[in-house]
Biotite code that builds the C-alpha atoms (Angstrom):
import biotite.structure as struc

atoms = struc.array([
    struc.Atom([-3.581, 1.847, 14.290], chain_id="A", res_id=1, res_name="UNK", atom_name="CA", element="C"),
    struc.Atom([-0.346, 2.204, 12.789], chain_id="A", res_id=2, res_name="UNK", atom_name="CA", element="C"),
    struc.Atom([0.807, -1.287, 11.612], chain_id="A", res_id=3, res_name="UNK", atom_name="CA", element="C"),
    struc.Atom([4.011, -0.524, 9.564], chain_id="A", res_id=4, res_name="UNK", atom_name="CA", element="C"),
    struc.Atom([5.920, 2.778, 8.956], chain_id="A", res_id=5, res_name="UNK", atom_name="CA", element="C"),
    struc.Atom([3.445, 5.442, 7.599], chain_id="A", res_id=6, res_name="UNK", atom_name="CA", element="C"),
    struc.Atom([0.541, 2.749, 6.835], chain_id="A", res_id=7, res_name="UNK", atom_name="CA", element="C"),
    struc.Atom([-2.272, 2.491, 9.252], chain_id="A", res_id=8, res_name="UNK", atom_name="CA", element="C"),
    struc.Atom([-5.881, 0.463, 9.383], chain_id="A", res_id=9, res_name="UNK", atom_name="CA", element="C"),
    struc.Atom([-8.888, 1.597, 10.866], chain_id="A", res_id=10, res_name="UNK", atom_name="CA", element="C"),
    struc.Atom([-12.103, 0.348, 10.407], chain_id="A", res_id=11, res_name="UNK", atom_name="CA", element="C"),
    struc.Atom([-14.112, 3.424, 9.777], chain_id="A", res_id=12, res_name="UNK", atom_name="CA", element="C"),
    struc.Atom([-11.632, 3.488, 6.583], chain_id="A", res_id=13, res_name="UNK", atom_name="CA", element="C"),
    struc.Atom([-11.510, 1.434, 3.462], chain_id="A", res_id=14, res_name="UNK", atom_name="CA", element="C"),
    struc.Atom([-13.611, -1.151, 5.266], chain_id="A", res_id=15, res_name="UNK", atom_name="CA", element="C"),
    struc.Atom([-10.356, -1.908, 7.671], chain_id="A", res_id=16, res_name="UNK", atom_name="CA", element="C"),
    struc.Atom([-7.373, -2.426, 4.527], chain_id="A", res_id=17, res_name="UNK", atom_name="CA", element="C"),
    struc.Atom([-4.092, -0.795, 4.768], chain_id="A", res_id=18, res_name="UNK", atom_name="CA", element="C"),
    struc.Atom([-4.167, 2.508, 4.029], chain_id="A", res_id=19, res_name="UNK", atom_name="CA", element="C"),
    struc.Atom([-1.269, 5.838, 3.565], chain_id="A", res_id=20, res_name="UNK", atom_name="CA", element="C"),
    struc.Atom([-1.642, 7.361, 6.886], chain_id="A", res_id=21, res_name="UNK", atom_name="CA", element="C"),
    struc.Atom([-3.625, 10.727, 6.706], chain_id="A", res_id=22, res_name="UNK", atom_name="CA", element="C"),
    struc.Atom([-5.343, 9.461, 3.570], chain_id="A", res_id=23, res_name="UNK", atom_name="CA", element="C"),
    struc.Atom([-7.971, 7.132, 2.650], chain_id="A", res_id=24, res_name="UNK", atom_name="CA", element="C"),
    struc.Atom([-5.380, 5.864, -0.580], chain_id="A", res_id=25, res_name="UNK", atom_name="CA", element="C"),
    struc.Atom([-5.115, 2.045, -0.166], chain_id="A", res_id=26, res_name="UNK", atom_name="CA", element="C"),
    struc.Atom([-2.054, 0.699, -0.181], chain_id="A", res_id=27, res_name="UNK", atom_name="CA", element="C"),
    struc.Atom([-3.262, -2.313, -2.778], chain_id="A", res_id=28, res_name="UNK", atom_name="CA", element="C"),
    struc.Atom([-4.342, 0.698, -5.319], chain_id="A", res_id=29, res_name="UNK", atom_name="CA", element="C"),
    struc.Atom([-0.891, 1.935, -4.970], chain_id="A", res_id=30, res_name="UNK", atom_name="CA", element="C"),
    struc.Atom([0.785, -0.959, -5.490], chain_id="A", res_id=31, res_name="UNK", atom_name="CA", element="C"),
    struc.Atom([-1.559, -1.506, -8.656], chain_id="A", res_id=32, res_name="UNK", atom_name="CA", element="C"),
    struc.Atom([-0.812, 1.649, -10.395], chain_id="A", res_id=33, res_name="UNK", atom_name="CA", element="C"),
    struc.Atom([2.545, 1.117, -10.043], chain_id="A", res_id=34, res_name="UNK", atom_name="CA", element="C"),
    struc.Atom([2.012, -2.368, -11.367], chain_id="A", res_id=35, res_name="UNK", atom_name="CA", element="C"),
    struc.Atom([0.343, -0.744, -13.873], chain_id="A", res_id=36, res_name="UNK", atom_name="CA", element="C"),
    struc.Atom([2.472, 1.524, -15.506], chain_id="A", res_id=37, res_name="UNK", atom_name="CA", element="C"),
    struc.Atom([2.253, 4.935, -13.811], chain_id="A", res_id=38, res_name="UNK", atom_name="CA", element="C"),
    struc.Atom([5.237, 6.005, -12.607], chain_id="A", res_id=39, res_name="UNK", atom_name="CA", element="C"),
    struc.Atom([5.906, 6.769, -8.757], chain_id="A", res_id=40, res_name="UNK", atom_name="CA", element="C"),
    struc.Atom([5.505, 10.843, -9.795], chain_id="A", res_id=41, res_name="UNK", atom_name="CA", element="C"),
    struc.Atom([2.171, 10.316, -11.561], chain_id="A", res_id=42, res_name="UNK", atom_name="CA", element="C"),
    struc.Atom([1.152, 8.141, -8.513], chain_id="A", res_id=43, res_name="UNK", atom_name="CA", element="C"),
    struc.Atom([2.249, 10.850, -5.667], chain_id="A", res_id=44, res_name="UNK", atom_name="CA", element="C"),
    struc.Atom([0.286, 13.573, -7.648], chain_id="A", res_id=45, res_name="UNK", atom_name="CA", element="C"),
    struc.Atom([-2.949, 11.681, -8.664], chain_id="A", res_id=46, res_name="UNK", atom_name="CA", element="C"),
    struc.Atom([-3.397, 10.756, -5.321], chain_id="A", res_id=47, res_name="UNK", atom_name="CA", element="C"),
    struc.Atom([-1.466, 13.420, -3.197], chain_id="A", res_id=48, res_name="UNK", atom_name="CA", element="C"),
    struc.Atom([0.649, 12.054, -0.958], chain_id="A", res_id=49, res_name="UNK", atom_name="CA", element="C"),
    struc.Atom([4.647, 11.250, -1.123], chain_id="A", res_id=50, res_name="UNK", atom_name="CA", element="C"),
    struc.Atom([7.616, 9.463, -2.284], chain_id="A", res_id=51, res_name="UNK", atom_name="CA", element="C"),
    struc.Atom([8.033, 8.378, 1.130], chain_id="A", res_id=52, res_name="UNK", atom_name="CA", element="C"),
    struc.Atom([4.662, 7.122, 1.617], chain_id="A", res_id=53, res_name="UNK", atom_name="CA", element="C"),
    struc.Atom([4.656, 5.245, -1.815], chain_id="A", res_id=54, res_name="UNK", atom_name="CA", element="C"),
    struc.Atom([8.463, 3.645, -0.734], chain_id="A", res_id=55, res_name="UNK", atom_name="CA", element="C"),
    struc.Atom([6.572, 2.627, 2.369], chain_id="A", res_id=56, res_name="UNK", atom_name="CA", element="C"),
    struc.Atom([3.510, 0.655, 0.736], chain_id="A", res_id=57, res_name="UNK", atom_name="CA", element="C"),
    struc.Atom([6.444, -1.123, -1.576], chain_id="A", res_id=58, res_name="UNK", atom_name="CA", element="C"),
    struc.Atom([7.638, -1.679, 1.734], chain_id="A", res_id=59, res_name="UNK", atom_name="CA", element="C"),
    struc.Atom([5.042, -3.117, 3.220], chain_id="A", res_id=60, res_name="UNK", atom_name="CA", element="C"),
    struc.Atom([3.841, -5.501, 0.713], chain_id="A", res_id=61, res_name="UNK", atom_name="CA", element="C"),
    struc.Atom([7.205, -6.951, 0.411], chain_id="A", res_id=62, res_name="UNK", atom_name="CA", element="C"),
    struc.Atom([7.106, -7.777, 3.965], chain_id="A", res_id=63, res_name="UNK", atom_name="CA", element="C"),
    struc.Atom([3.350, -9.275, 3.467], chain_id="A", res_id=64, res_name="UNK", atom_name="CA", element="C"),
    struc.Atom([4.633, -11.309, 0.543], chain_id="A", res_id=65, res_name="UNK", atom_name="CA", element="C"),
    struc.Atom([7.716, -12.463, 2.660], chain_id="A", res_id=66, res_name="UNK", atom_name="CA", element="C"),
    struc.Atom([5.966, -14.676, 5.054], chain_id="A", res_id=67, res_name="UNK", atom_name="CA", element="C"),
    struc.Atom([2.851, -15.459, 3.124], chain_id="A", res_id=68, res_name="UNK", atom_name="CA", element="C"),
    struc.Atom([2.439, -19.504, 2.574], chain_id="A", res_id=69, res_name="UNK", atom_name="CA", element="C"),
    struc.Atom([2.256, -20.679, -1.044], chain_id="A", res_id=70, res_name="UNK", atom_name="CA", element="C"),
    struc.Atom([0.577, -24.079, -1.347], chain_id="A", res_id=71, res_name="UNK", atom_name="CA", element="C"),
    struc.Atom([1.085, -26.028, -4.611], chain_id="A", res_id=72, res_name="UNK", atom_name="CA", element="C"),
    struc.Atom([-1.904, -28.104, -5.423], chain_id="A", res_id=73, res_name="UNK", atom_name="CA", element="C"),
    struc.Atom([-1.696, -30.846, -8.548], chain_id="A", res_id=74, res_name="UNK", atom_name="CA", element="C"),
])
């Protein structure tokens, strides 16, 4: 099921987490080598897919972090 552009969850895949679509690449592993230091290039060819489909997990967990809750405990 398609639940944003270009990222999709199925449960057969990845145990059910966001995934590129056509690929079993999660879109948290993504999002971590970028966070990590590899550049969007070194990302699309480690783990073939596309610009596109990396601009659309950025996407995606901007909109995730948009209406997530934070809760500040003392």
């Amino acid at each position: 099921m398609e639940i944003a552009p270009r990222i999709v969850v199925d449960p057969d895949i990845r145990l059910g987490k966001p995934v590129i679509r056509g690929t079993r690449v999660p879109v948290e592993l993504v999002i971590a080598k970028l966070s990590g230091g590899m550049t969007a290039d070194e990302v699309a060819k480690e783990y073939e897919i596309t610009q596109e489909d990396i601009r659309a997990a950025l996407m995606y967990a901007a909109r995730i972090l948009a209406v997530e809750e934070v809760q500040v405990t003392e």
